[in-house]
C-alpha positions as CSV (number, residue, x, y, z in Angstrom):
1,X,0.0,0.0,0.0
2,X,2.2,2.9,-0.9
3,X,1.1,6.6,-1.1
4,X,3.1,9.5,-2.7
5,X,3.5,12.6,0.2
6,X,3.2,15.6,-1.6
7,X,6.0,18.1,0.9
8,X,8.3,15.3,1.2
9,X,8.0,14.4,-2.7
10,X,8.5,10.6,-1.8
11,X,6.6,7.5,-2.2
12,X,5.9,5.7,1.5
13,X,4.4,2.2,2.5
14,X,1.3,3.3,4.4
15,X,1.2,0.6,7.3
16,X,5.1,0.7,7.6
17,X,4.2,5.0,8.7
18,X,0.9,3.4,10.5
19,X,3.5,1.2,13.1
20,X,5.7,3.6,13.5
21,X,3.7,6.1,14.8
22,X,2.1,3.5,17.0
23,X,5.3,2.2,18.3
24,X,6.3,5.7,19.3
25,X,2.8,6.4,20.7
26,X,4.0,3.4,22.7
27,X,7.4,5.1,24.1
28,X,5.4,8.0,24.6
29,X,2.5,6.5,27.1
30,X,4.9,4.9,28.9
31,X,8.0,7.2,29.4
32,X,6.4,10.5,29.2
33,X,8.1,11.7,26.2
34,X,6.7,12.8,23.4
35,X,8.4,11.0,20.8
36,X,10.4,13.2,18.8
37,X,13.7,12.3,19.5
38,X,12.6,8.6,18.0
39,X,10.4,9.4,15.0
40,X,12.4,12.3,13.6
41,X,15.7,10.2,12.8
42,X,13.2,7.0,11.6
43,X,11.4,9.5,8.9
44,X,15.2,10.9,8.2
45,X,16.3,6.9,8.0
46,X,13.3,6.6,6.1
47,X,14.8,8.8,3.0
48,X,11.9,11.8,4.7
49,X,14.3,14.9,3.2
50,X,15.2,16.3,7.4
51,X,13.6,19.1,6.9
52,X,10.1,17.8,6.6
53,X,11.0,15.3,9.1
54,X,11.6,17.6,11.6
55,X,8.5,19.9,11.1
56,X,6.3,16.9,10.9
57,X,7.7,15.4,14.0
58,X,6.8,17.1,15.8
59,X,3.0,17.6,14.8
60,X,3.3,14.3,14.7
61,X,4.1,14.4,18.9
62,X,0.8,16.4,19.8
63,X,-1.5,13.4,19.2
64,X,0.7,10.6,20.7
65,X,1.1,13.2,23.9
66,X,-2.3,14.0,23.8
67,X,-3.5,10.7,24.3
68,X,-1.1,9.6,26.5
69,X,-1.7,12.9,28.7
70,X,-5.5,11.8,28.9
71,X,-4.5,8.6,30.1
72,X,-2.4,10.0,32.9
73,X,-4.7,13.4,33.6
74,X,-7.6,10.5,34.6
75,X,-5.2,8.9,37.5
76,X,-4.7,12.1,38.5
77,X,-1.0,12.0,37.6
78,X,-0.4,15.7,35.8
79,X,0.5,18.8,38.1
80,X,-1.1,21.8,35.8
81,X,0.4,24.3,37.3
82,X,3.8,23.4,36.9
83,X,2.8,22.3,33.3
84,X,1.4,25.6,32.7
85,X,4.7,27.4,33.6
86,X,6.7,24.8,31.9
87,X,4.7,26.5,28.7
88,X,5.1,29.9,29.0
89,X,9.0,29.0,28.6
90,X,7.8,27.0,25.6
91,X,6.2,28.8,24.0
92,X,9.2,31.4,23.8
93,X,11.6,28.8,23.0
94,X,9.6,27.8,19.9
95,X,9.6,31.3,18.1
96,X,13.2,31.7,19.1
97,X,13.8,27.7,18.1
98,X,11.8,28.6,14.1
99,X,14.5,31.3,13.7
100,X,17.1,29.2,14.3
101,X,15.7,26.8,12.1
102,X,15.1,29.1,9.6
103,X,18.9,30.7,9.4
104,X,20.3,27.4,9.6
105,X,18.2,25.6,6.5
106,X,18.9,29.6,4.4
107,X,22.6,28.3,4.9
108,X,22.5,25.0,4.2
109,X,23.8,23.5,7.7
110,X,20.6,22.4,9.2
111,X,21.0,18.0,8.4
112,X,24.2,18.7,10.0
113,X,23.0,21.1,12.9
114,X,20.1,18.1,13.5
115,X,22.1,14.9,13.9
116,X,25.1,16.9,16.0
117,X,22.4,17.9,18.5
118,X,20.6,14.6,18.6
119,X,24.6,12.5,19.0
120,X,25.0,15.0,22.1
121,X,21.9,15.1,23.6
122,X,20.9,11.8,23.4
123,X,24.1,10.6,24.4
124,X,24.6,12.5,27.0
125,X,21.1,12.5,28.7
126,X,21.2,8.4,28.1
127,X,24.4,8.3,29.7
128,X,23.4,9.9,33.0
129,X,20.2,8.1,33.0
130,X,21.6,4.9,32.5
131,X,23.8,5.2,35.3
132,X,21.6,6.7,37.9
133,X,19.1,3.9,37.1
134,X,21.1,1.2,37.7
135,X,22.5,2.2,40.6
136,X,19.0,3.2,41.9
137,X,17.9,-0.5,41.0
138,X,21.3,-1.9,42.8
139,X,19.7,0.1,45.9
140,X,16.6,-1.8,45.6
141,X,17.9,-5.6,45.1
142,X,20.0,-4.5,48.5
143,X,16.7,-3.3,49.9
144,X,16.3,0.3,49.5
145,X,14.6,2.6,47.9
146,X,14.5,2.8,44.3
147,X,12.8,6.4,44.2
148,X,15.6,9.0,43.4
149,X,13.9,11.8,45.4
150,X,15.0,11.9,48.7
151,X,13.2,14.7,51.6
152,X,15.6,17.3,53.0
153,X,18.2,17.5,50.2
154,X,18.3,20.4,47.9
155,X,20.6,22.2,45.5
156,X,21.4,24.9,44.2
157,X,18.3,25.8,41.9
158,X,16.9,25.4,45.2
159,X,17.9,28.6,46.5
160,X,17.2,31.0,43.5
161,X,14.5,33.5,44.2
162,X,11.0,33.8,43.1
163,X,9.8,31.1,44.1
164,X,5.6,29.1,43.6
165,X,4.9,26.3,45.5
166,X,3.2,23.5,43.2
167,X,1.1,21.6,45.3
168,X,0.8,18.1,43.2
169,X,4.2,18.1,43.0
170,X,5.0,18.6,46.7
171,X,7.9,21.5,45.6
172,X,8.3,25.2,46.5
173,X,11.2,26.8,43.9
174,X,12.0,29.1,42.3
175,X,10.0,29.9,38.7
176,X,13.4,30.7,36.9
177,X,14.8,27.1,36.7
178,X,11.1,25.8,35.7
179,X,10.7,28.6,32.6
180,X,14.4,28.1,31.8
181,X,13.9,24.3,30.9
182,X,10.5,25.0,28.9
183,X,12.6,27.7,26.8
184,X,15.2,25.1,26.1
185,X,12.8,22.1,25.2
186,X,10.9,25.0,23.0
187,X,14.1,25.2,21.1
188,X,14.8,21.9,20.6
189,X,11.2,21.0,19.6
190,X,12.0,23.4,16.9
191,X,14.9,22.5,15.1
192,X,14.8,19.1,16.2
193,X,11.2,18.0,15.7
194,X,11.2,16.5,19.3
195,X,8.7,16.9,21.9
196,X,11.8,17.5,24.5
197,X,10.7,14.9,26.9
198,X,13.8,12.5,26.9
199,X,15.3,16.1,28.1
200,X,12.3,16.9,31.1
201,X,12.1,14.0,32.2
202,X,15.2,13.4,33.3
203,X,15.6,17.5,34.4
204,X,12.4,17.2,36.6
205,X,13.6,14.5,38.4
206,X,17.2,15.0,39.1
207,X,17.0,18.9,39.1
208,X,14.1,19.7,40.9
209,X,13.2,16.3,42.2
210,X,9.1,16.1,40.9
211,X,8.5,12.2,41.7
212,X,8.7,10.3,38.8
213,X,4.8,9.5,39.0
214,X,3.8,12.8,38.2
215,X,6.7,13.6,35.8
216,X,5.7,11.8,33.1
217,X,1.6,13.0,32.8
218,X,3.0,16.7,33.5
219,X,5.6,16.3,30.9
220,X,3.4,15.0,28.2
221,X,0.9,17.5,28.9
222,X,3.6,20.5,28.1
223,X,4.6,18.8,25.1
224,X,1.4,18.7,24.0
225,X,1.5,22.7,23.9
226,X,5.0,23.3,22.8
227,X,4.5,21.4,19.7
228,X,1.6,22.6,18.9
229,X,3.0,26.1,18.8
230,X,6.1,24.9,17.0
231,X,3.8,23.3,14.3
232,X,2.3,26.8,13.4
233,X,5.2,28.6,13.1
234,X,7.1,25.9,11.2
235,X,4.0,25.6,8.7
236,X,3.8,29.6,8.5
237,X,7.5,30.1,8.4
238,X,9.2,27.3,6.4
239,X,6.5,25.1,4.7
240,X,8.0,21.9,5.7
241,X,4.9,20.3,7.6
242,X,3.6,17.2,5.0
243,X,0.0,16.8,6.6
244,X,-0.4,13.4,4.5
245,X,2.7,12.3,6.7
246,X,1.6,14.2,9.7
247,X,-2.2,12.1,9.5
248,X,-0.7,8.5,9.1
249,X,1.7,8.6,12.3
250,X,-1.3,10.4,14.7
251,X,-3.2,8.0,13.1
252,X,-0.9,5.1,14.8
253,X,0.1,7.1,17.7
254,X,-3.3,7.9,19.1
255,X,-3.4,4.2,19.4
256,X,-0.1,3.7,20.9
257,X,-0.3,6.1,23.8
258,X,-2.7,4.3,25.4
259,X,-1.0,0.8,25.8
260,X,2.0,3.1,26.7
261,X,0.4,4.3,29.8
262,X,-1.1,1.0,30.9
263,X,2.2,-0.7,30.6
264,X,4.1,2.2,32.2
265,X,1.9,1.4,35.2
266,X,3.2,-2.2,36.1
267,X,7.0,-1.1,35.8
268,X,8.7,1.1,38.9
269,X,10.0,4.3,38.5
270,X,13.8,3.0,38.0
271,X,13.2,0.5,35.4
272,X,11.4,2.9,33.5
273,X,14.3,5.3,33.6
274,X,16.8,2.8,32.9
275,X,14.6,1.8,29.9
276,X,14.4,5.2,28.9
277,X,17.8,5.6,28.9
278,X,18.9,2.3,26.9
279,X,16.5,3.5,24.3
280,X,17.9,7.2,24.0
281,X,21.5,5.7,23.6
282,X,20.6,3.1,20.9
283,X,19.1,5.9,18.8
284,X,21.8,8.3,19.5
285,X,24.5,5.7,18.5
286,X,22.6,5.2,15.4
287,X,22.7,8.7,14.4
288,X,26.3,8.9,15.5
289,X,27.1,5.4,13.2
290,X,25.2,7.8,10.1
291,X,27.6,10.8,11.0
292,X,30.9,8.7,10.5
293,X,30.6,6.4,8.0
294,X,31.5,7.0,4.7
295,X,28.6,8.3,2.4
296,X,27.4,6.5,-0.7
297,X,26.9,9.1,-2.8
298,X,30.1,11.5,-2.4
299,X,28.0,14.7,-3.8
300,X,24.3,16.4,-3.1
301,X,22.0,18.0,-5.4
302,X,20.1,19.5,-3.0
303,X,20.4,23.2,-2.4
304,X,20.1,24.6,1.2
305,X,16.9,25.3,1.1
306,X,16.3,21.7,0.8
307,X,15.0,21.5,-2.9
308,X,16.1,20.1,-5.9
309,X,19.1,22.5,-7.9
């Protein structure tokens, strides 16, 4: 069953786009992440020209993060507020993220730009996560506890001023950290098609210590927001958004989410961290493995806007 996408001028199996987007519906009920990070570099390894791939990501995230946020909002897992601030930052990242995107695709660096910053982030966030969760699993097989926040230890983001007090999470701190992070993941959802979750997930929990349990339903419900306003500007700036594409992984992603979340639910908060983590590394090798081999066509045709010269 193959269909021609009219933005990404290629012709794609149907059901191959179908699972995919399911599968990273999947990822995205159970870890809390949007996705991004995963279905951007299969539509690039899927011959999907980067550009497009990147703006369609991420519409592609709001569904899969939708559902999967509807899932969690029902058990009462999602702390608004802290969403809601979390979006603000967002939402500025996103226009400043679309200008980036922009200058970089007018110069012809932006395939480059994309797999650097997935190699370092992904390897570097996976790497840390990995780590911490085994160790936090080694303190459970020993009999401890395998939840990494701990009461009356706090650090330095801690002491910056301004502080809100979010009640589901059980933290009082300081706004700036908090708007920070949504600015970055606003950036990064814009010139890298990615939700940001494999990114806040890991920053709620470590940096300002939000129990894993209501990470994940907060974080999707962000996402949610975040992409959506990336998918506007991306569609009104650079034209890159193929809504044939865009339909066929919601399409399997709505679907997705929702086993996610159920199966999230039987696993503790360490193994799904250390899960997390083994799958952030595996696609960030990948994309590191495309980066150094040799190439096997030694020229391009493409000019930097991403058309045919």
């Amino acid at each position: 069953m193959n269909l021609y996408l009219p933005i990404a001028e290629i012709s794609v199996n149907i059901l191959v786009l179908i699972g995919m987007g399911a599968a990273v519906g999947f990822l995205s009920g159970m870890f809390g992440v949007g996705g991004g990070f995963l279905i951007t570099p299969l539509l690039i390894f899927y011959n999907v020209p980067p550009a497009v791939a990147v703006a369609t990501g991420a519409n592609q995230v709001i569904a899969s993060s939708f559902s999967g946020a509807l899932a969690h909002y029902k058990r009462g897992t999602i702390d608004l507020k802290l969403g809601g601030v979390l979006l603000v930052g967002g939402a500025l990242g996103s226009v400043a993220g679309v200008a980036l995107f922009t200058l970089l695709r007018r110069i012809g660096q932006l395939d480059l730009v994309v797999s650097l910053l997935y190699v370092v982030f992904l390897g570097g966030v996976g790497g840390l996560m990995l780590v911490e969760s085994i160790q936090s699993m080694r303190r459970v097989s020993g009999g401890g506890s395998g939840e990494f926040r701990r009461s009356g230890k706090h650090n330095w983001v801690h002491g910056l001023p301004l502080k809100m007090r979010f009640q589901r999470s059980k933290l009082y701190v300081s706004v700036i950290p908090v708007l920070g992070l949504g600015f970055l993941i606003g950036i990064l959802a814009a010139i890298m098609g990615v939700g940001g979750g494999f990114i806040m997930v890991p920053a709620l929990i470590y940096l300002l210590r939000v129990p894993t349990n209501v990470v994940i339903g907060t974080s999707l419900f962000q996402i949610i927001f975040t992409a959506a306003v990336t998918t506007v500007l991306q569609a009104a700036t650079n034209y890159t958004i193929d809504v044939v594409l865009a339909f066929l992984l919601m399409l399997g992603g709505v679907v997705g989410a929702q086993f996610g979340a159920e199966a999230g639910r039987r696993l503790r908060g360490d193994q799904l961290r250390a899960l997390l983590a083994l799958l952030v590394l595996a696609v960030g090798l990948r994309l590191g493995f495309e980066l150094v081999i040799t190439p096997t066509e030694a020229y391009s045709i493409s000019s930097p806007s991403g058309e045919l010269g």
